[in-house]
C-alpha positions as a Markdown table, in Angstrom:
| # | Residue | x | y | z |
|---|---|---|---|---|
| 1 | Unk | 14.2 | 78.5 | -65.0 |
| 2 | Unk | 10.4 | 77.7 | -63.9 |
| 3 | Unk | 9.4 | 77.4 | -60.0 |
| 4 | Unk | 9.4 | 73.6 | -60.1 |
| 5 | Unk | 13.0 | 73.7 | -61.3 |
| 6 | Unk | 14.1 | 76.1 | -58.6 |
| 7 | Unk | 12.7 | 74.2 | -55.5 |
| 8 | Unk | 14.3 | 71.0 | -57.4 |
| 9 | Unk | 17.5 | 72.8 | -58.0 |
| 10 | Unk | 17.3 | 73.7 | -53.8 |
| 11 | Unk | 16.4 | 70.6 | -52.9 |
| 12 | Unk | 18.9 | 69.2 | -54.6 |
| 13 | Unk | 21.5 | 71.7 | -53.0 |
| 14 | Unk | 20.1 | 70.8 | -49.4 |
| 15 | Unk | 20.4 | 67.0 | -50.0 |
| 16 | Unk | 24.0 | 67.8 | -51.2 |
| 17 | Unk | 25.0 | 69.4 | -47.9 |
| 18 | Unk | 23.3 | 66.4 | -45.5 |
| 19 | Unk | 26.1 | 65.5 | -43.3 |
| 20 | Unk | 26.3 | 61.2 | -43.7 |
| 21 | Unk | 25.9 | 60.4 | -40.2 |
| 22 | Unk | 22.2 | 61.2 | -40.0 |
| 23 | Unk | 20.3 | 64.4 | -40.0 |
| 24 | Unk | 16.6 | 65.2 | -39.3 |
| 25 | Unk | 14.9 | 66.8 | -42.5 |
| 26 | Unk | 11.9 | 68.5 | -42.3 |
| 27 | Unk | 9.3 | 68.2 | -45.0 |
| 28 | Unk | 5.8 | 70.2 | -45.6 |
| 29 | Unk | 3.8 | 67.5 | -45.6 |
| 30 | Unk | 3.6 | 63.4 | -45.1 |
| 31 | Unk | 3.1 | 63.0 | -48.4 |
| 32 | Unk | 6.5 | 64.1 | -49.3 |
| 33 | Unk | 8.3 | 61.9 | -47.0 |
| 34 | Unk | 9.1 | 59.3 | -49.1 |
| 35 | Unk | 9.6 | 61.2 | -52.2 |
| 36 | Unk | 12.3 | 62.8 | -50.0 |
| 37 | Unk | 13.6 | 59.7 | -48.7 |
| 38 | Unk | 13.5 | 58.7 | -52.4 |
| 39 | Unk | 15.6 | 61.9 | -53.9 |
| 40 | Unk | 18.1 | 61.2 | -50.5 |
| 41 | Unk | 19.1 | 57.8 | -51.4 |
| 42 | Unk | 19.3 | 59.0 | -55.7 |
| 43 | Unk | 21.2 | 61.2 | -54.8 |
| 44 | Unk | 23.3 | 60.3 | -52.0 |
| 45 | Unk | 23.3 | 56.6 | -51.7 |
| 46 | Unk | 21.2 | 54.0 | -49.5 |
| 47 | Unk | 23.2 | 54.3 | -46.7 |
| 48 | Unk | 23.0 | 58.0 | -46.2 |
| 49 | Unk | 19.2 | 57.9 | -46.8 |
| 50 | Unk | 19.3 | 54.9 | -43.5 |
| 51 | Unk | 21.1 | 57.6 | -41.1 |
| 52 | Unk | 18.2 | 60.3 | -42.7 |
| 53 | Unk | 14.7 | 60.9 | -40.0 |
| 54 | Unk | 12.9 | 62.6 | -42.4 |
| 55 | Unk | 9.5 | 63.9 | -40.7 |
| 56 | Unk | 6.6 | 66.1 | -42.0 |
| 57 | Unk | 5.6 | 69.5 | -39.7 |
| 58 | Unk | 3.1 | 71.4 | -41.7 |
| 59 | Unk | 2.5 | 74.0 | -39.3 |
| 60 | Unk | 6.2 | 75.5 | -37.4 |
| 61 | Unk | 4.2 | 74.4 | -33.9 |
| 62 | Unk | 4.8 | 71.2 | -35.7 |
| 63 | Unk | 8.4 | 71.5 | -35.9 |
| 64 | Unk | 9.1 | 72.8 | -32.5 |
| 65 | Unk | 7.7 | 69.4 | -31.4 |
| 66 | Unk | 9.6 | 67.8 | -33.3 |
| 67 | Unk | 13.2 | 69.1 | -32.9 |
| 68 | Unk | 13.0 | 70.1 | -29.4 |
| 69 | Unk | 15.4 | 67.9 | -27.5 |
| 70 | Unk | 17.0 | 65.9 | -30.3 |
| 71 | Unk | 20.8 | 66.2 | -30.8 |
| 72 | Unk | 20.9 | 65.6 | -34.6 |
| 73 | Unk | 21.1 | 68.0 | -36.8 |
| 74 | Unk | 18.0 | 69.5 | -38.5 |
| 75 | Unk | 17.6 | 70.5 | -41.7 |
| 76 | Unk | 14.5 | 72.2 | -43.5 |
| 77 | Unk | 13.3 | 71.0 | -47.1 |
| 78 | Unk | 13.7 | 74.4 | -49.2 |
| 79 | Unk | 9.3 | 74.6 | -49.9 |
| 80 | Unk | 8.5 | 74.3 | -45.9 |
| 81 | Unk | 8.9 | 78.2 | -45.9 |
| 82 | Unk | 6.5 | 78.5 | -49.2 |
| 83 | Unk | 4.1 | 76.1 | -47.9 |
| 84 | Unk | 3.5 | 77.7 | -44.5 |
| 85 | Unk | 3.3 | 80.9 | -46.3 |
| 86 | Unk | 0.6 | 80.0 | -48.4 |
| 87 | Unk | -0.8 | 78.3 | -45.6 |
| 88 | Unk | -1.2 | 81.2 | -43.6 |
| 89 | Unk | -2.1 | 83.3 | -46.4 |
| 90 | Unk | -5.3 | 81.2 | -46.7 |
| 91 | Unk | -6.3 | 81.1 | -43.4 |
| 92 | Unk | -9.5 | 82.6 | -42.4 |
| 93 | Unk | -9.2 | 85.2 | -39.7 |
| 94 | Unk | -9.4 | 84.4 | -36.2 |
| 95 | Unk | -13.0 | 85.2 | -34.9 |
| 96 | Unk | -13.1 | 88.1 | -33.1 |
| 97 | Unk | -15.2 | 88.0 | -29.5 |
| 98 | Unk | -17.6 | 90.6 | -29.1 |
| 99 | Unk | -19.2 | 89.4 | -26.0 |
| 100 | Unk | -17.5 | 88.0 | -23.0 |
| 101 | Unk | -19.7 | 84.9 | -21.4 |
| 102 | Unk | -19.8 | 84.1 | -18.0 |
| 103 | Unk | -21.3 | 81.5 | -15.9 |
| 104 | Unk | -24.0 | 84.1 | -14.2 |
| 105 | Unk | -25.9 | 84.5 | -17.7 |
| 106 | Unk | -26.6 | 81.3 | -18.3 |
| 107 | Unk | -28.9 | 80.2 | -15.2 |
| 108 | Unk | -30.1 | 76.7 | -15.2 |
């Protein structure tokens, strides 16, 4: 089984466990938002996909703004975890402050 069949095959699997009266599902980007709304309504009917908020959080900051306060039940699209990873992976390092600037050496 190849990569792209394994996230489909756990995509699948999470779509399968959506409960039908509405969910929040988290997606790694906004380009996959309607390719998830797409797979939702495939595979569980038009009606389920209606109840579905499906929102994109690339970063987990993201997602903490998004699911704080709300009731519904959240679920996570199965390549979130990959994407961040790689994400973080290819971040460059934070710069690192040698010298601390204050206000008395810079006289006007």
């Amino acid at each position: 089984m190849t990569a792209a069949e394994k996230r489909h095959a756990a995509a699948a699997k999470m779509i399968a466990g959506l409960p039908k009266g509405g969910a929040l599902v988290v997606v790694h980007a906004h380009t996959a938002i309607q390719p998830m709304r797409a797979l939702i309504a495939a595979q569980r009917g038009a009606s389920v996909a209606a109840a579905m908020r499906v929102v994109a959080a690339p970063s987990e900051l993201d997602e903490l703004a998004i699911v704080s306060g709300t009731e519904m039940p959240v679920h996570r699209e199965p390549f979130v975890a990959t994407f961040r990873a790689h994400a973080r992976a290819i971040q460059p390092p934070a710069p690192v402050l040698t010298r601390v600037v204050t206000l008395r050496d810079h006289r006007c």
